[in-house]
N, CA and C atoms as a LAMMPS dump frame, in Angstrom:
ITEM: TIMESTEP
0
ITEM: NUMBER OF ATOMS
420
ITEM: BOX BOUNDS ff ff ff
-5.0000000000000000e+02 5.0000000000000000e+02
-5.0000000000000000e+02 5.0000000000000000e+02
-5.0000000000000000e+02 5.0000000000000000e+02
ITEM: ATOMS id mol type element x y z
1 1 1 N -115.882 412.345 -39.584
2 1 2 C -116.052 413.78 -39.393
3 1 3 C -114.761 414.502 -39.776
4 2 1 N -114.897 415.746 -40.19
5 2 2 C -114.181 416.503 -40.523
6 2 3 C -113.213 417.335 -39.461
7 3 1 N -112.127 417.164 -39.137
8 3 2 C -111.445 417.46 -38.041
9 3 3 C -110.926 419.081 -38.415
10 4 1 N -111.499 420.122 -37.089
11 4 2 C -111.483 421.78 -37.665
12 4 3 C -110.016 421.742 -37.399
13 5 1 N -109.24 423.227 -37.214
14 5 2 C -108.347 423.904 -37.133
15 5 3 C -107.859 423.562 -35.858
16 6 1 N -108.964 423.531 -34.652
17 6 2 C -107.898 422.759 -33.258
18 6 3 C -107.889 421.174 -33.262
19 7 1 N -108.122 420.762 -34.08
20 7 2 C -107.978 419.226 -34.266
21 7 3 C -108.827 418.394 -33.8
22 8 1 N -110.364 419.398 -33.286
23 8 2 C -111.623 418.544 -32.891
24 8 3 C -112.515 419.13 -33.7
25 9 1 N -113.781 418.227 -33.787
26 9 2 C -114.687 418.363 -34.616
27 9 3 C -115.143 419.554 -34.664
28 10 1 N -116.109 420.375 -35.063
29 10 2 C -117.012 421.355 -35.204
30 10 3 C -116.245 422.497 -35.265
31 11 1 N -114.761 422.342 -34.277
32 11 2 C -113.981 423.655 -34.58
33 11 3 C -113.94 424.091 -35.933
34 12 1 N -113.701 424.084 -36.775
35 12 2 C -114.149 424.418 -38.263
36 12 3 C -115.152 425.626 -38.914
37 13 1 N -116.394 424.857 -38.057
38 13 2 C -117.354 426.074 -38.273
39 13 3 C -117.714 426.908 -37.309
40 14 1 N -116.502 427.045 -35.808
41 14 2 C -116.315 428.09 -34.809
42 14 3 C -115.375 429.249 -35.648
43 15 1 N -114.417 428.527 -36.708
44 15 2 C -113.458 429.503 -37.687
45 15 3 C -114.035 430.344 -38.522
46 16 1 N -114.904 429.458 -39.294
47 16 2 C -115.999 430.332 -40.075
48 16 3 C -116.929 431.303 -39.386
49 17 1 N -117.31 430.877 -38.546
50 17 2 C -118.331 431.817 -37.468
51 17 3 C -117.246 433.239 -37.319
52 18 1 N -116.255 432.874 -36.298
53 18 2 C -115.516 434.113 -35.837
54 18 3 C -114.758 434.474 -37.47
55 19 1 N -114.641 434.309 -38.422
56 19 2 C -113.841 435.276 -38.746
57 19 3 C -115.095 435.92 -39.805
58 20 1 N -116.571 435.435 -39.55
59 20 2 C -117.234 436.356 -40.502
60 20 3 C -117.956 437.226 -39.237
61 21 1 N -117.513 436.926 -38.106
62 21 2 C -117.628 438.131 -36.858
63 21 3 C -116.401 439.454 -37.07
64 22 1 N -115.291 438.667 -37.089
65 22 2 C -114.435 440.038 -37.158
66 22 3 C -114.271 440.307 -38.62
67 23 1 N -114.747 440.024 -39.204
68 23 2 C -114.582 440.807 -40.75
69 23 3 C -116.008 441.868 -40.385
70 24 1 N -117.104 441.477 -39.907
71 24 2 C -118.241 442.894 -40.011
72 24 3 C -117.861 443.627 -39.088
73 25 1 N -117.347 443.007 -37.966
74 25 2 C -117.289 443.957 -36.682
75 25 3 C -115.875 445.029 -37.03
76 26 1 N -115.016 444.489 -37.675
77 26 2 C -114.062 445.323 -38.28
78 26 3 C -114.26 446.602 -39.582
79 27 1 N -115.028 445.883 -39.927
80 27 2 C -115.439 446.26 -41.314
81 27 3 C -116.195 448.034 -40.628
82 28 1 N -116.964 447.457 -39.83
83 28 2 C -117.944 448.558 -39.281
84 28 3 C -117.33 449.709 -38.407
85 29 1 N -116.297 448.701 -37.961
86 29 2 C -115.452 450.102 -36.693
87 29 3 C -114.478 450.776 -37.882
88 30 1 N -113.583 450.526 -39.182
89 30 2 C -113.018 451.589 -40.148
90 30 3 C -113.866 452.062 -40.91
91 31 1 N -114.995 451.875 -41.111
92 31 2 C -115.731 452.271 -41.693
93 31 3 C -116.059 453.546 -40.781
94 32 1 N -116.533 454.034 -39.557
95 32 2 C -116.857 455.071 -38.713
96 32 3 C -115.792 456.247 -38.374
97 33 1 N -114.582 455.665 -38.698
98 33 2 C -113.778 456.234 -38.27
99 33 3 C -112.979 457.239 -39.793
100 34 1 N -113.48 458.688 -39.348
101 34 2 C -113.298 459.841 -39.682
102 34 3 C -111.431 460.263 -40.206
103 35 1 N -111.22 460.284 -41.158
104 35 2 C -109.796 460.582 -41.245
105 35 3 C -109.588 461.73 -42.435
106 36 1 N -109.21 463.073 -41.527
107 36 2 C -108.622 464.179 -42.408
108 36 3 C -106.832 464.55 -42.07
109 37 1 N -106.748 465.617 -43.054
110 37 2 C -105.271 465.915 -42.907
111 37 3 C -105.334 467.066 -42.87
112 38 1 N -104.138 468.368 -42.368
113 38 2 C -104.016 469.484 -42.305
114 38 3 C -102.914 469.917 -43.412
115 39 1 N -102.329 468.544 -44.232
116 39 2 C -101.212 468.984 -44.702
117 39 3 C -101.801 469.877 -46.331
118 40 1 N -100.119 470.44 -46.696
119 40 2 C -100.39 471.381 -47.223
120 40 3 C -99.222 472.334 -47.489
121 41 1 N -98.434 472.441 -48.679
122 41 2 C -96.951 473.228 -48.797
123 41 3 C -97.205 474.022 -48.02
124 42 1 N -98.408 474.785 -47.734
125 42 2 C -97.846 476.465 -47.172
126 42 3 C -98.322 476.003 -45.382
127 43 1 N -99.13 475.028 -45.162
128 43 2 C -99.386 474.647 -43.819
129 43 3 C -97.866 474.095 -43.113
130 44 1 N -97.842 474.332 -41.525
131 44 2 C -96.709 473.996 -40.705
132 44 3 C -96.654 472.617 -40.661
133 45 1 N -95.329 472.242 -41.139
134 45 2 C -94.957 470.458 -40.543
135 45 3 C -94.64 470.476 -39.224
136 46 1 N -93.684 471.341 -39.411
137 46 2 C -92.68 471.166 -37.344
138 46 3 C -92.632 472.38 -37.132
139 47 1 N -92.44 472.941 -36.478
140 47 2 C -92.328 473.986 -35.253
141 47 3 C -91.036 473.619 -34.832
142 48 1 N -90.606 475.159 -34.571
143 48 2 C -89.223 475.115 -33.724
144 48 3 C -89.252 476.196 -33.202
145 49 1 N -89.042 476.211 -31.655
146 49 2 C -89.116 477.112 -30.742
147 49 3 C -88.179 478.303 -30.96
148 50 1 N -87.149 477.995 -31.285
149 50 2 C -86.066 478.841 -31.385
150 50 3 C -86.8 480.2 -32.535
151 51 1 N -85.732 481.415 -32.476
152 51 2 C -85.926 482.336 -33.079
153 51 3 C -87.344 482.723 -33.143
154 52 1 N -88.494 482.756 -32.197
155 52 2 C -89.505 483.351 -31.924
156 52 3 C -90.349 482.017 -32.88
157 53 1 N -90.495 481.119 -32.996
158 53 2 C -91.395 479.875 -33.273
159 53 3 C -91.47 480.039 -34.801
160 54 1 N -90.177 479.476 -35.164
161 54 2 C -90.705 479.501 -36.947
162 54 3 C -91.134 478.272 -37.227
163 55 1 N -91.867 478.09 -38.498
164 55 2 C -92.511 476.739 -38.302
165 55 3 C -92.162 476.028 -39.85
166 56 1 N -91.639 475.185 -40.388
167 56 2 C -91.075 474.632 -41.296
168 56 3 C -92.212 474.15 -41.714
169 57 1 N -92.332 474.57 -43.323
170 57 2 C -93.434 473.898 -44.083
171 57 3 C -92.973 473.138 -44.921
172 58 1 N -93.717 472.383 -45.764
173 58 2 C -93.366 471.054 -46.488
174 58 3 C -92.85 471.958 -47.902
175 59 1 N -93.103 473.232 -48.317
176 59 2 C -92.659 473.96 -49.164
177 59 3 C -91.12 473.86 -48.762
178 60 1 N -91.198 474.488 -47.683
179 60 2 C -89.173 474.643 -46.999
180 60 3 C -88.364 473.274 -47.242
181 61 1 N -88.924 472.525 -47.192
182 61 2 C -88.381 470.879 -47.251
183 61 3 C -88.238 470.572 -48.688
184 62 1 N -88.661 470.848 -49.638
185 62 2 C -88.554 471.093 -50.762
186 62 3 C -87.014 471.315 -51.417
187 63 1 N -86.794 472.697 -50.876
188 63 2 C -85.57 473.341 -51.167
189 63 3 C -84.441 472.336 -50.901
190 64 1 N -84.088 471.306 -49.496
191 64 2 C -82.73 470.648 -49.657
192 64 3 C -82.921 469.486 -50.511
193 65 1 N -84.156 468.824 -50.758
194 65 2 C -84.826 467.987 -51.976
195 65 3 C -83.926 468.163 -52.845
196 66 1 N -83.956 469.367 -53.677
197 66 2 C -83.89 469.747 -54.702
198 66 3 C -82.347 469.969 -55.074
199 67 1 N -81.731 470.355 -54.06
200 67 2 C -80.222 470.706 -53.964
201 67 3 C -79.41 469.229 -53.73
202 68 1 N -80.678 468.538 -53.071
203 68 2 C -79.763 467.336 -53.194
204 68 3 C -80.014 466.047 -54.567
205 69 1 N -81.298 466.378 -54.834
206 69 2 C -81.203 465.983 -56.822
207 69 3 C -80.138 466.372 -57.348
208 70 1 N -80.207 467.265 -57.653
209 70 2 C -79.452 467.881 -58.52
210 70 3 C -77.759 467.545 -58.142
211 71 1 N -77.497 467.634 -56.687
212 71 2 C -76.096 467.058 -55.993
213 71 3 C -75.746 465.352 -56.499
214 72 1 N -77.012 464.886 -56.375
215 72 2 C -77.282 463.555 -57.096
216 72 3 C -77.251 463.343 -58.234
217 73 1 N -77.436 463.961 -59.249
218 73 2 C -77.422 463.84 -61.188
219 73 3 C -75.939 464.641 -60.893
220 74 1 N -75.586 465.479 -60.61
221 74 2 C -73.841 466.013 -60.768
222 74 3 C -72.725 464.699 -60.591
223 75 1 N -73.156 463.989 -59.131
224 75 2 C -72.096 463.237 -58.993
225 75 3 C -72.871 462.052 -57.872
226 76 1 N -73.063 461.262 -58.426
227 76 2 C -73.811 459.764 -57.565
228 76 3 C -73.291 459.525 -56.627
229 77 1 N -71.917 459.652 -56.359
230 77 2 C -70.934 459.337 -54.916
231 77 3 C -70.865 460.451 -53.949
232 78 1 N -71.47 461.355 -54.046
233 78 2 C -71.768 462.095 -53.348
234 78 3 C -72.406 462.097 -52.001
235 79 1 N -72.313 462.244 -50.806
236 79 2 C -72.988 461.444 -49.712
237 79 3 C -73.875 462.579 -49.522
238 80 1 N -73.313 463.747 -49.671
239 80 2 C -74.289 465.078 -49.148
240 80 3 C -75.483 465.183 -49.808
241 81 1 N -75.54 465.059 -51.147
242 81 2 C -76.562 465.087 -51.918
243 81 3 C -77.239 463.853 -51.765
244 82 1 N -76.998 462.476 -51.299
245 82 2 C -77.523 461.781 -50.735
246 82 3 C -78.695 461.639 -49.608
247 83 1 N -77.849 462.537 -48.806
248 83 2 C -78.025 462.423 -47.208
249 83 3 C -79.112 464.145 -47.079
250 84 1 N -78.824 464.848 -48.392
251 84 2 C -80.001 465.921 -48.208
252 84 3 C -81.376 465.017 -48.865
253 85 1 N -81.626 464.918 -49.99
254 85 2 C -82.478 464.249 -50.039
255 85 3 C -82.901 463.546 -49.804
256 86 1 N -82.307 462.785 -49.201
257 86 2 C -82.975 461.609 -48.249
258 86 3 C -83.688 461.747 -46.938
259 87 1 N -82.964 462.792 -46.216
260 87 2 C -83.415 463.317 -44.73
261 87 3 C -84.392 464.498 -45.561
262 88 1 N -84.907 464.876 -46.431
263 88 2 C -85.944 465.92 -46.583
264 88 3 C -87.103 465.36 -47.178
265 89 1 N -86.275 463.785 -48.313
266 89 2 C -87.84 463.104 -48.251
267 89 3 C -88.536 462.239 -47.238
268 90 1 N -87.607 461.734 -46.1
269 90 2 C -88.116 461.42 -45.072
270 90 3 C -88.562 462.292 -44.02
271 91 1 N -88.263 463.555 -44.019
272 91 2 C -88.987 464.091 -43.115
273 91 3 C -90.127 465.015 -44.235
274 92 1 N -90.173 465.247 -44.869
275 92 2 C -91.784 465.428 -45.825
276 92 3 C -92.761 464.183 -45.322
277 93 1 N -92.407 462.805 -45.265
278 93 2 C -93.34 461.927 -44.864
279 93 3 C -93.694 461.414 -43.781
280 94 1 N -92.573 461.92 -43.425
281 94 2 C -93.11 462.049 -41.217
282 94 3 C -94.242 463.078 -41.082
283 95 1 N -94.008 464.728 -41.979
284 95 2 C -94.852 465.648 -41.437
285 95 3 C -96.22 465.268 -41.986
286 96 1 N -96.582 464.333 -43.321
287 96 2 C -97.821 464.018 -43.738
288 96 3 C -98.3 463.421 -42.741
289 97 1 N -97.816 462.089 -42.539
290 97 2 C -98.558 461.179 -41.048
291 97 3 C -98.272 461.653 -40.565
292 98 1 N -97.949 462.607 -39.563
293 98 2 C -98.227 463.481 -38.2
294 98 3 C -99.296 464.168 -38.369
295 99 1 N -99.438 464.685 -39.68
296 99 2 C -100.662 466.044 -39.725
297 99 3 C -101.957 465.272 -39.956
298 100 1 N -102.224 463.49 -39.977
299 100 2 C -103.166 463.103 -40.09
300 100 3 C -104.165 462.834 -38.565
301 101 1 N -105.18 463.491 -39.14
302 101 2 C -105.92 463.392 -37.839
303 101 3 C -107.425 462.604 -37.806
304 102 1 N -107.422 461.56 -37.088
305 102 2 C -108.906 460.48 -36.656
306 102 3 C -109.621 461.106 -35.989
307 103 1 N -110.846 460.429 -36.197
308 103 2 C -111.625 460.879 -35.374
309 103 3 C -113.334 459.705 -35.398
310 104 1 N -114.098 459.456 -34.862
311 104 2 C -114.781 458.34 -34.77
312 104 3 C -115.927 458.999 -35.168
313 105 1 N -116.72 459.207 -35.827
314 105 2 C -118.15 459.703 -36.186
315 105 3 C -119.177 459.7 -35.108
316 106 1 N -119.992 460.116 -34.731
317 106 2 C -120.87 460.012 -33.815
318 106 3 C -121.98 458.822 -34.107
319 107 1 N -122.581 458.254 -33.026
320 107 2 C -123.174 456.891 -32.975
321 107 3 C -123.89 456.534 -31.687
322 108 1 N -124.589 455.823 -32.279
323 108 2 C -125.59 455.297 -30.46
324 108 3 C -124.697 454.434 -29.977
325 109 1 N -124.871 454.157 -28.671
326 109 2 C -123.982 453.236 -27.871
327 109 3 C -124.583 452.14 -28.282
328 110 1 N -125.998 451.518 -28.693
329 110 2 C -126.124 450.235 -29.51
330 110 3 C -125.128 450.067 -30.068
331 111 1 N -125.081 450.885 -31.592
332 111 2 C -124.159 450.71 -32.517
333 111 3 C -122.776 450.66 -31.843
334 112 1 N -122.209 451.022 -31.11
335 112 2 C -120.524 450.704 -31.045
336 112 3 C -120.72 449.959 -30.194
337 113 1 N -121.981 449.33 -29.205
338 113 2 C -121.573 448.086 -28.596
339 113 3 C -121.813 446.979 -29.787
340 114 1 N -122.448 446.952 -30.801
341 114 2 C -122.808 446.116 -32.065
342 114 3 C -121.274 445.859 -32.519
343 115 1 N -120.575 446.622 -32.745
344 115 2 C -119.434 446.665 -33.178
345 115 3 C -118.331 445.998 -32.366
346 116 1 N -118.244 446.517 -31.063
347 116 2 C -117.323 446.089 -30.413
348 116 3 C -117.449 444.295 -29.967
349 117 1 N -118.405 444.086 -29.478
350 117 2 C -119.144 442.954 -29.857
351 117 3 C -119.12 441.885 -30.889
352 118 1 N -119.164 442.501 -31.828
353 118 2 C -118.954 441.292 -33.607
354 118 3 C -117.615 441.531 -33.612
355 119 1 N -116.264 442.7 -33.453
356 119 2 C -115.081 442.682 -33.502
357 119 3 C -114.343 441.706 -32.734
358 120 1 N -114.52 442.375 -31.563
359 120 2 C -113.996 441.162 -30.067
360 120 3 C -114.311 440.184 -29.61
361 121 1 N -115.992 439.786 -30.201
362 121 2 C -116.186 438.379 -29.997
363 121 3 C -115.467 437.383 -31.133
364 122 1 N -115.67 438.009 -32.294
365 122 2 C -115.043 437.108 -33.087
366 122 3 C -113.722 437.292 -33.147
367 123 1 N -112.987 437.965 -32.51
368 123 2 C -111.121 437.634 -32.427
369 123 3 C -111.128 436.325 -31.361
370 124 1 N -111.94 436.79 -30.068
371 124 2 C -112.003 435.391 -29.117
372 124 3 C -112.793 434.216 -29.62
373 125 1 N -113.572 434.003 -30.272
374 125 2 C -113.441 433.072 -30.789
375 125 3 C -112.897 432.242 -32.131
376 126 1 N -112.281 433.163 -32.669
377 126 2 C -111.12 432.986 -33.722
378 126 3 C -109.84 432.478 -32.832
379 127 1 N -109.806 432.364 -31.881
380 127 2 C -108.401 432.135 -30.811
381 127 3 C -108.906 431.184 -30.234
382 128 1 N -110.132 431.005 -29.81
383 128 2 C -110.594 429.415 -29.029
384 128 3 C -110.973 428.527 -30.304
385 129 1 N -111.004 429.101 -31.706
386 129 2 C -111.166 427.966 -32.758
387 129 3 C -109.879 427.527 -32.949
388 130 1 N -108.862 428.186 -32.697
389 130 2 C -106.881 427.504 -33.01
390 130 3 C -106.861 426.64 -31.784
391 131 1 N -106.994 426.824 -30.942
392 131 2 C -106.549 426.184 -29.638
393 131 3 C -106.596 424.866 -29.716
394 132 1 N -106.259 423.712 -29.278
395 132 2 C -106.226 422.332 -29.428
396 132 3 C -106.676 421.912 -28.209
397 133 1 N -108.029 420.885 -28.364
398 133 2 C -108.598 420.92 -26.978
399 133 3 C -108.388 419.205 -26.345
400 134 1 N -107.987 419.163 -25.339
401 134 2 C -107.463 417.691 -25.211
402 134 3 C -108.338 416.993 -24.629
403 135 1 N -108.838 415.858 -25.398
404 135 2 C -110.352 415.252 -24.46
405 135 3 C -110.742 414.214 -23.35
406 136 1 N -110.992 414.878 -22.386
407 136 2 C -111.195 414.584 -20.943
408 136 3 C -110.969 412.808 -20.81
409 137 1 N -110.358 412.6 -20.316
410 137 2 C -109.871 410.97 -19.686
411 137 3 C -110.966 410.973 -18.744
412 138 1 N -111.985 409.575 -18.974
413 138 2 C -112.996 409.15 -18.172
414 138 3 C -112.476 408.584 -17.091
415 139 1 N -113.203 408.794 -16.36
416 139 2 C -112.609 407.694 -14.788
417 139 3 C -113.049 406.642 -15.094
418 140 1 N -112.202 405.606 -13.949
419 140 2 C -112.141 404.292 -14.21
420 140 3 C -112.591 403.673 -12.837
């Protein structure tokens, strides 16, 4: 016999079983799940309380971008022109993933117990197919 993944028989096709459980049950829960964005040059990234709530758009972030290119093609050793563009293209890509927003589609409770079910059964038994099972010592 063919010795599975925990080093006893049949475990093998408990591996195959659970991982064509969590491939549908996975498959089915990103599949439901709704994903838009608000972003947008003229839409708000951050907010800042100060000075009556101005709100920094990905347009505004732009501007030290640009000052720091250009600080960058003038002179490469430059840390400022470094350190602007760098902190304006990292915060341009903080405000994209922040402004992304989920959301789960509507569904019968069949269906997301179907799901939750083929997901979570087959992770647990994808974890009892690794396990190594040690076989019971008969009495004497």
């Amino acid at each position: 016999m063919i010795k599975g993944t925990g080093r006893t028989e049949g475990s093998m096709g408990l591996l195959l079983i659970s991982i064509a459980m969590m491939v549908g049950g996975f498959y089915l829960l990103l599949s439901a799940i709704h994903v838009s964005s608000s972003f947008g040059f003229g839409a708000r990234l951050f907010g800042v309380s100060a000075f009556g709530g101005v709100g920094i758009t990905g347009g505004m972030l732009m501007i030290p971008f640009i000052f720091g290119v250009a600080t960058i093609f003038y002179n490469t050793k430059n840390l400022i022109g470094w350190l602007l563009a760098g902190g304006a293209l990292t915060a341009l890509i903080f405000g994209v993933i922040s402004s992304i927003h989920f959301s789960l589609r509507s569904m019968t409770a069949f269906d997301l117990i179907v799901i939750l079910t083929l997901s979570m059964g087959g992770l647990g038994l994808f974890l009892r197919s690794l396990k190594a099972f040690k076989p019971k010592a008969t009495d004497r």
